[in-house]
C-alpha positions as CSV (number, residue, x, y, z in Angstrom):
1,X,53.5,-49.2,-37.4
2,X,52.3,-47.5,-34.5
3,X,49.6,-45.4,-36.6
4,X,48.2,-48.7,-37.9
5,X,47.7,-50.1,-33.8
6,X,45.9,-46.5,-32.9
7,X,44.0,-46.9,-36.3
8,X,43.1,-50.6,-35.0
9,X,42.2,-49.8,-31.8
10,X,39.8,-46.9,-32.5
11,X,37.8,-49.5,-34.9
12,X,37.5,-51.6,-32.3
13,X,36.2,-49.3,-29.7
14,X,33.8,-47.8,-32.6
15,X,32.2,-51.6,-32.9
16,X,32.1,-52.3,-28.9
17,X,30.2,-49.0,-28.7
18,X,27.5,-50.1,-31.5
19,X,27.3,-53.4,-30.0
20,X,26.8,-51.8,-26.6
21,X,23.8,-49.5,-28.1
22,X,22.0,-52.9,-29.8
23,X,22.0,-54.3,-26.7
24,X,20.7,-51.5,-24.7
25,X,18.1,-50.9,-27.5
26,X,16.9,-54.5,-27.6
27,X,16.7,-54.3,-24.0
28,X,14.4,-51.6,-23.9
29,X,12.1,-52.7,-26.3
30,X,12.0,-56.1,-24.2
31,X,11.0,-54.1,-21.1
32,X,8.8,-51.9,-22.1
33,X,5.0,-53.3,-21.5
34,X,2.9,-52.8,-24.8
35,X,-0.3,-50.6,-23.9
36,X,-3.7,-52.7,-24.2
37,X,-5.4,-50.2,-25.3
38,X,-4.9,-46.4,-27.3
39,X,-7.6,-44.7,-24.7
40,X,-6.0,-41.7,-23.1
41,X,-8.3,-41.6,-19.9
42,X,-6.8,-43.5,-17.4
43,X,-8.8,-45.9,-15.6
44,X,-8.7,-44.7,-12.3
45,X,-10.1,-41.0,-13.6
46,X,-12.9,-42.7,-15.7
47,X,-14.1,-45.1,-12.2
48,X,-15.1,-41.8,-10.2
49,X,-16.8,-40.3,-13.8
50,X,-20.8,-40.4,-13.1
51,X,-22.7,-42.6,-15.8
52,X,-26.2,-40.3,-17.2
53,X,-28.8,-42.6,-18.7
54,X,-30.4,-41.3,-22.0
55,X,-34.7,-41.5,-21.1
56,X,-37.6,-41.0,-22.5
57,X,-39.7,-38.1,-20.8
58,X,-43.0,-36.0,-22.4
59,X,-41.8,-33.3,-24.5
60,X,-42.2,-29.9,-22.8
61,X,-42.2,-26.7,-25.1
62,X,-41.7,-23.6,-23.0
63,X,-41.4,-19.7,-23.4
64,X,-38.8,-17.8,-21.4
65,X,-39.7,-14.1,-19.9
66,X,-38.0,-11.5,-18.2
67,X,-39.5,-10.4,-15.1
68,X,-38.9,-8.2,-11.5
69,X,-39.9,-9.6,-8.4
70,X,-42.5,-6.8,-6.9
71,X,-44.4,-6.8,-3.0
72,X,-48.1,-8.0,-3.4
73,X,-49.8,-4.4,-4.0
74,X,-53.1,-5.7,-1.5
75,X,-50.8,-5.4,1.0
76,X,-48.6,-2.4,0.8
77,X,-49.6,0.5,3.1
78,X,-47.6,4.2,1.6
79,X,-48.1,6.6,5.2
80,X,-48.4,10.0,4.0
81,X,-47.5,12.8,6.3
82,X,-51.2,14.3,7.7
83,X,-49.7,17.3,9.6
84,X,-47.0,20.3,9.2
85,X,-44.1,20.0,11.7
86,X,-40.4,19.1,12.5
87,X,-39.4,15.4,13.0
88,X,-37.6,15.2,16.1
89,X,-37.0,11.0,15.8
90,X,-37.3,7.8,13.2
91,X,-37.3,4.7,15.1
92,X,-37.1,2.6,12.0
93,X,-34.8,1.9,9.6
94,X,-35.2,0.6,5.7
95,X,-35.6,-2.7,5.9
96,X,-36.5,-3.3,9.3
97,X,-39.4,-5.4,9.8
98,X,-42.0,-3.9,12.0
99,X,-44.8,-4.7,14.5
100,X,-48.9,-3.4,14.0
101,X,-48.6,-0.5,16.2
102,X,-45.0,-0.1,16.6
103,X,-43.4,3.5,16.6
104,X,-41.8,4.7,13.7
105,X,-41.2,8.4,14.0
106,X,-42.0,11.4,16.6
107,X,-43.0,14.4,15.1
108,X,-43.5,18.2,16.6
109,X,-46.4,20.0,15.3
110,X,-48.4,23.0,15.8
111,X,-51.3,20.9,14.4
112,X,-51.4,19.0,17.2
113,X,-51.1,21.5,19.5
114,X,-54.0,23.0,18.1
115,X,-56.1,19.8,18.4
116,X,-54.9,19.7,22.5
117,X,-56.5,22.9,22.7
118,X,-59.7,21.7,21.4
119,X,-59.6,18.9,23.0
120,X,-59.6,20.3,26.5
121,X,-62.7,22.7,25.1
122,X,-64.2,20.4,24.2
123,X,-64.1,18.1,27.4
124,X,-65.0,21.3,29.0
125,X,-68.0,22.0,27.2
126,X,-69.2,18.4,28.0
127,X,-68.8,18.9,31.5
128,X,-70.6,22.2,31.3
129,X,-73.7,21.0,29.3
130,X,-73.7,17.7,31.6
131,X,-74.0,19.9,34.4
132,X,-76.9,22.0,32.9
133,X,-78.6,18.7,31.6
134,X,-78.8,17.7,34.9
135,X,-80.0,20.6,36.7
136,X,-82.6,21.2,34.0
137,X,-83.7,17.2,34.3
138,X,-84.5,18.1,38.0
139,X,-86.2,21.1,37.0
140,X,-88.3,19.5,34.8
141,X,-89.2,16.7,37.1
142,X,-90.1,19.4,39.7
143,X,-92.2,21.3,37.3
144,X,-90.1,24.2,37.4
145,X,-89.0,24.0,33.6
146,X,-90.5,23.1,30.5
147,X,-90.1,20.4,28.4
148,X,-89.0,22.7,25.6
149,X,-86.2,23.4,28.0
150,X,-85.3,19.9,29.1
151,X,-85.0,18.6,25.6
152,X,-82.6,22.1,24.4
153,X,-80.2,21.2,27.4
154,X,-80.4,17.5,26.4
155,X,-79.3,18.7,22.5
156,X,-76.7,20.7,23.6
157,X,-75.0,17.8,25.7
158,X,-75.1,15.7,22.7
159,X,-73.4,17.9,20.4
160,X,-71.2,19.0,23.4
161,X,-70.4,15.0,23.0
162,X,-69.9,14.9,19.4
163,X,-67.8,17.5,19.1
164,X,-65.5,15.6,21.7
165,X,-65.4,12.5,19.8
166,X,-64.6,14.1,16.7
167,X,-61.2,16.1,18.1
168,X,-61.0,12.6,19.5
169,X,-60.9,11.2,16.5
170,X,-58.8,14.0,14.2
171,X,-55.7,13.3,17.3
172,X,-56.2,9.5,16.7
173,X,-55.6,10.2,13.1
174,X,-52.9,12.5,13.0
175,X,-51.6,10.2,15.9
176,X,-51.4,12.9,18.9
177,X,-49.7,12.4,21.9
178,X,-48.9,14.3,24.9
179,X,-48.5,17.8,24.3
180,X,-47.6,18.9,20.5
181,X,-46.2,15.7,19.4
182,X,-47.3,13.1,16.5
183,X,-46.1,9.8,16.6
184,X,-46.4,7.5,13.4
185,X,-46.9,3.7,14.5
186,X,-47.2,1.1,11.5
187,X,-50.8,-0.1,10.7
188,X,-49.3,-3.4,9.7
189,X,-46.9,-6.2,10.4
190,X,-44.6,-5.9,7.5
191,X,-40.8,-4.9,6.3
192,X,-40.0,-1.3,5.4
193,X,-39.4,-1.3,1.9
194,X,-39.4,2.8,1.5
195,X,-38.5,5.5,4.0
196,X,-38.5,9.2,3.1
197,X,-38.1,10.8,6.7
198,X,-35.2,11.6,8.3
199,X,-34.2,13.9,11.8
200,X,-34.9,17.4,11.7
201,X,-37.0,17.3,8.4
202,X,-39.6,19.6,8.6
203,X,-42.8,17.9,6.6
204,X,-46.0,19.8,5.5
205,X,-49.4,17.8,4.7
206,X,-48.9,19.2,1.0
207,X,-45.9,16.9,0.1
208,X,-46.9,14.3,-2.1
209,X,-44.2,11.7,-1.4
210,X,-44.3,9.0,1.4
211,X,-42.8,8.8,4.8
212,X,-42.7,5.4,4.8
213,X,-43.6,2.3,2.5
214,X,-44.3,-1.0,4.8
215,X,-45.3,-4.0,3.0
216,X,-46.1,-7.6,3.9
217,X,-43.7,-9.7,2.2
218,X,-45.2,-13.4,2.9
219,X,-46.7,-13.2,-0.3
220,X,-45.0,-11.4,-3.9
221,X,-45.6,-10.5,-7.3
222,X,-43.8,-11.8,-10.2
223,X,-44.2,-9.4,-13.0
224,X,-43.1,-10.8,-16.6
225,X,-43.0,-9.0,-19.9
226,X,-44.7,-10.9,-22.9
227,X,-43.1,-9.6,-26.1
228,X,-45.9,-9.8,-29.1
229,X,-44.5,-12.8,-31.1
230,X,-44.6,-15.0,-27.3
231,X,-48.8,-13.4,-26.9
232,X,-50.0,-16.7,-28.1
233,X,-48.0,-18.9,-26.0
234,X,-48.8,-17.1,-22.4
235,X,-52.2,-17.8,-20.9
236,X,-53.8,-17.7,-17.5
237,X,-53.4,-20.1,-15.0
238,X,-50.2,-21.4,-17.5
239,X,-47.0,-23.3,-15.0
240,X,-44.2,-21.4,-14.4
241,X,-41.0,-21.7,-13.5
242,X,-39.0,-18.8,-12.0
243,X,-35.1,-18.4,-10.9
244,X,-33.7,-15.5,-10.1
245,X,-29.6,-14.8,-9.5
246,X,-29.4,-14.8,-5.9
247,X,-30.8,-18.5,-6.3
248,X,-29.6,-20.4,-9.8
249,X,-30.2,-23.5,-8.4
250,X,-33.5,-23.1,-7.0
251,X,-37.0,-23.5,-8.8
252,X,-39.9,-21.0,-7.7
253,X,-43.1,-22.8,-8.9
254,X,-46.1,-21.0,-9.5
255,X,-48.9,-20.1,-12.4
256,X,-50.1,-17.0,-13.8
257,X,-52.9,-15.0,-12.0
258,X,-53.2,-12.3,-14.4
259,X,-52.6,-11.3,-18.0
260,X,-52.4,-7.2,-18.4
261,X,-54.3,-7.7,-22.2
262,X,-52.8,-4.4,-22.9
263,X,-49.9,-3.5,-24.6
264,X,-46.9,-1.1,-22.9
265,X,-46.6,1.9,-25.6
266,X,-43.1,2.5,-24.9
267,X,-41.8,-1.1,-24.8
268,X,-44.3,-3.1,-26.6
269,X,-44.8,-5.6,-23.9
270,X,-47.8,-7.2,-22.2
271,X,-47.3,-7.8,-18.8
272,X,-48.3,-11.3,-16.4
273,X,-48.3,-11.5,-13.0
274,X,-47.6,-14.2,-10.9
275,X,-48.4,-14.5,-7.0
276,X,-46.0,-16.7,-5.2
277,X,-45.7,-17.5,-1.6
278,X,-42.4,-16.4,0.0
279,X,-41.9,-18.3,3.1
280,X,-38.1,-17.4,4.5
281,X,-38.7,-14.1,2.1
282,X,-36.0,-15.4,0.1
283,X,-37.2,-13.3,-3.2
284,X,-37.1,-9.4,-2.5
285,X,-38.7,-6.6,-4.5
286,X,-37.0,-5.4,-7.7
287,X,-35.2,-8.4,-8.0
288,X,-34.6,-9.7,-11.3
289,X,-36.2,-13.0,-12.1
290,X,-36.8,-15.7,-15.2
291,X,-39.6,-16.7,-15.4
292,X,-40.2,-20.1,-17.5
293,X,-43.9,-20.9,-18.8
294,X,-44.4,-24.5,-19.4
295,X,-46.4,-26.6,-22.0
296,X,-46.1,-30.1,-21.1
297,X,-46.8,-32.1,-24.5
298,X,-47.7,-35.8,-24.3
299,X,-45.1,-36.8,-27.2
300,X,-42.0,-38.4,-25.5
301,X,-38.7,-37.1,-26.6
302,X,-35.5,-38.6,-24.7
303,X,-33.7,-36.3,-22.7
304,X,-30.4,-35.7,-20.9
305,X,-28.9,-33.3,-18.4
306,X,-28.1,-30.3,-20.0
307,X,-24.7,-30.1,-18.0
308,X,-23.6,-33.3,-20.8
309,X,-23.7,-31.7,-23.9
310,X,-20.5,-30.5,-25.7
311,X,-20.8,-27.5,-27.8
312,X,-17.8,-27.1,-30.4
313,X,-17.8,-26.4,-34.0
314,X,-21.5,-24.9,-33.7
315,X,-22.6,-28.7,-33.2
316,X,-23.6,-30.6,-29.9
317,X,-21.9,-33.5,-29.0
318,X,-22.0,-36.5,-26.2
319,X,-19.5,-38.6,-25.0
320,X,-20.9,-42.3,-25.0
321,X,-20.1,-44.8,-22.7
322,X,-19.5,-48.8,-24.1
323,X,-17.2,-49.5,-21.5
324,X,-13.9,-48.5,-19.4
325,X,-11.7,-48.3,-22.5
326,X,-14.6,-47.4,-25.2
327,X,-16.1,-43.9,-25.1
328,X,-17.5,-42.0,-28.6
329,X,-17.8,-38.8,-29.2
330,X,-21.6,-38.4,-31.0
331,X,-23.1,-35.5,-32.2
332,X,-26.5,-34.7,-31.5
333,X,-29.7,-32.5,-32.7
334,X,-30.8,-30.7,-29.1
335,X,-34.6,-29.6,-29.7
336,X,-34.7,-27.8,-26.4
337,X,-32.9,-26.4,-23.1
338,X,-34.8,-25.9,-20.1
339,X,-34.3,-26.6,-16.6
340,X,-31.7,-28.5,-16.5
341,X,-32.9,-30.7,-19.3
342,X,-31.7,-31.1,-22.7
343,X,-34.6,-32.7,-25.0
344,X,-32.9,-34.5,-27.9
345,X,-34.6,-35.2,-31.1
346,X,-31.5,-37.5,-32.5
347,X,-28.2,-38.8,-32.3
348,X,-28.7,-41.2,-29.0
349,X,-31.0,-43.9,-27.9
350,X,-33.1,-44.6,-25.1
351,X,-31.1,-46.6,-22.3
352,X,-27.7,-45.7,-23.6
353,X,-25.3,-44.3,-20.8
354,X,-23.6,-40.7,-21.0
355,X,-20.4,-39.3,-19.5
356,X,-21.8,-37.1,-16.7
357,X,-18.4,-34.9,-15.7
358,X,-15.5,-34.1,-16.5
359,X,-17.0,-34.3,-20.5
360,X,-14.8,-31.8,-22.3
361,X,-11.4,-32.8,-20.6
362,X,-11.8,-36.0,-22.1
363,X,-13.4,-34.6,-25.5
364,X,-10.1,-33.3,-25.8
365,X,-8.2,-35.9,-25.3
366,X,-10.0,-38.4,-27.5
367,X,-9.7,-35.3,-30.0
368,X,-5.8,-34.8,-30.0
């Protein structure tokens, strides 16, 4: 008797309990809201997404070359050393930009030294061959010398004089100063871009390498190698377009000056230059630089900003807005990259409007 009552009241429990899990199952499913849509973006992420509108722009076909920023050659001075001697001080630093005239290095020489010497002979000798010029003049004048006379002491004075303004001259050169030292000022306003002088060097006229390299940097030199299949596509007076990587974002605009119509035996290259202002001397020599040369075509082709496309599966894709719940991924031909600017040959239309950030989060997420 009593194991039919605990046999009764575990049945009974058993049903309460599936009744109580109907209930709280129906329940659920009455409050939970059904989604109005499948899209997995929610809205307040796709309101602060940037809408790209696919345009029409003329086609431009352009050849990318490697180049090196390089100081304008018309105005780089190399200073060579002109005497023998022992540096006793540089004033100037690589780098340094310098004032016409300013003092760069002091320099003890024998050289100079010598050229003192002559130099007070030769103020000497002036003196002396004024002095007889003179008295001969008054000579002459009195009738007391000859003409012959007059003009030899007038002959001497004048080479006495010449040979003063050439020692003159050879200290001005060799930049002498008082007693036996050189000093080497810079001819030029300009930045050091090469110094091979240092304290206590001793330097002789012989040495082939410079003391220092000063160049004027308002102006530079882009230098671009033209391999031979790209000879046909680079001409003179061509745009360019040059970035370098201490500047991604910023465009240097310019043309070619020059086209070396010679070929590099070693690397097979032909060489361009280009001469671009440098105001703030934000490009430096030996830096490395792209340089872009541009053939605008007047076909129109419609573009978009590089930064939209989506590469995956060795395809390009797009994510096209139709509104806040409706984006498509399309795939797309991409004729061209450049600047920034992806030229599209299909896959979109003019007017339509492009997801402009946050492109392959939600690629992803349309995807899974």
């Amino acid at each position: 008797m009593f194991e039919k009552k605990l046999v009764s009241r575990i049945a009974a429990r058993i049903c309460i309990g599936f009744a109580l899990l109907i209930s709280a199952s129906c329940q659920h499913r009455t409050s939970q809201p059904q989604a109005a849509n499948d899209f997995p973006v929610s809205d307040s992420l796709m309101a602060t997404i940037p809408l790209d509108t696919v345009t029409m722009k003329p086609f431009i076909d352009a050849v990318t070359l490697n180049g090196k920023v390089s100081a304008d050659e018309n105005k780089v001075i190399h200073i060579y050393p002109m005497i023998s001697g022992k540096v006793l001080d540089v004033k100037a630093s690589l780098g340094d930009y310098v004032h016409r005239g300013q003092e760069l290095a002091t320099i003890m020489s024998g050289d100079i030294a010598s050229y003192q010497a002559d130099l007070i002979q030769a103020t000497s000798d002036v003196n002396v061959a004024k002095k007889n010029l003179d008295a001969t003049k008054d000579l002459y004048e009195g009738g007391l010398a000859s003409a012959k006379d007059y003009a030899t002491a007038q002959a001497q004075y004048e080479s006495a004089l010449a040979n003063l303004k050439r020692v003159q001259q050879l200290l001005q050169i060799n930049g002498g100063g008082h007693q036996s030292l050189s000093v080497i000022r810079s001819p030029i306003d300009g930045f050091i871009i090469n110094r091979q002088i240092n304290p206590d060097m001793m330097i002789r006229p012989d040495n082939s390498n410079e003391l220092f390299t000063i160049s004027d940097l308002k102006n530079v030199w882009v230098i671009a190698n033209v391999y031979e299949s790209n000879i046909p596509d680079v001409h003179e007076k061509d745009s360019v377009q040059i970035t370098t990587l201490a500047y991604p974002d910023k465009v240097f605009r310019g043309q070619i000056s020059q086209v070396m119509h010679v070929l590099d035996p070693v690397n097979k290259v032909m060489q361009v230059r280009i001469v671009l202002p440098n105001p703030g001397y934000l490009l430096k020599p030996e830096m490395f630089a792209s340089v872009t040369v541009v053939h605008p075509d007047k076909q129109l082709m419609m573009c978009i900003p590089d930064k939209d496309l989506i590469f995956d599966h060795s395809r390009y894709y797009v994510l096209v807005y139709h509104g806040m719940h409706h984006v498509e991924i399309r795939p797309v031909e991409v004729e061209k990259e450049i600047n920034g600017v992806a030229f599209i040959s299909s896959g979109l239309k003019p007017g339509e409007l492009i997801l402009g950030d946050q492109q392959l989060l939600i690629y992803q997420a349309l995807n899974q």
